[in-house]
N, C-alpha and C positions, 0 to 999 in steps of 0.2 A: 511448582513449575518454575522453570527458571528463563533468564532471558537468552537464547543461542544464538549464534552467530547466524543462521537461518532463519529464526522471527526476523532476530533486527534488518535482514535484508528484506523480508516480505515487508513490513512497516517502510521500508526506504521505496518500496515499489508502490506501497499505499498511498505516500504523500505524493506522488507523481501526479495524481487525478486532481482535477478540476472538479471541485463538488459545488461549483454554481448550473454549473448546466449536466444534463443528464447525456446531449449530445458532442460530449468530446471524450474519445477514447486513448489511451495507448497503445502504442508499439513498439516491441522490444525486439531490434532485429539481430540476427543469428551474428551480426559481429561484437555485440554487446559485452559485457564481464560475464562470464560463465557464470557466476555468484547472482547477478540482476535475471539471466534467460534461467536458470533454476526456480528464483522464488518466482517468478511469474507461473511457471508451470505448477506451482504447488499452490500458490493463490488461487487458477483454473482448476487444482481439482478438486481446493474447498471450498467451491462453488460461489467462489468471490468475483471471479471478474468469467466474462465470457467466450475468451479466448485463449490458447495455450501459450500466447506471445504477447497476451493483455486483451486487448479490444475495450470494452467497455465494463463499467462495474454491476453487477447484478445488484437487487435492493439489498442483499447481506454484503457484500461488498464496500457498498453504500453507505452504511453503517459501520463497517470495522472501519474506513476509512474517512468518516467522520470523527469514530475514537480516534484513531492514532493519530490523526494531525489538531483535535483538540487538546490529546497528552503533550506534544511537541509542543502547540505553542502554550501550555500551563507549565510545562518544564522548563521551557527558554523563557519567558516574562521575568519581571520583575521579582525580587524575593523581598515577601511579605512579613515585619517581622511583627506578632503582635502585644 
């Protein structure tokens, strides 16, 4: 599997959430980049977030979105030489 320019936009819609509280959602409104209102819709129909313009994240959601902004910040840190 490779990285596409449609992950790396779903992952750019990932890190938008707030994963300290379960009650703050997104919304991606119709004036948005075409490229942002896409992977939100594709995010809603892999049953990651509960809205087709975001809303909130579902418990898988929750988790891919825990991954990808733990990736981000282990990729952006420090480089470890040992």
């Amino acid at each position: 599997m490779t990285y596409t320019a449609e992950l790396l936009e779903e992952l750019k819609i990932l890190r938008l959430f707030n994963l300290a509280t379960t009650q703050e959602g997104i919304k991606v409104h119709s004036s948005a980049e075409a490229e942002a209102i896409a992977a939100t819709r594709r995010l809603y129909e892999k049953g990651l977030v509960t809205q087709e313009d975001g809303g909130y994240l579902t418990t898988l959601g929750h988790d891919a979105a825990h991954h990808a902004q733990d990736l981000l910040t282990i990729l952006n840190g420090p480089i470890m030489v040992g």
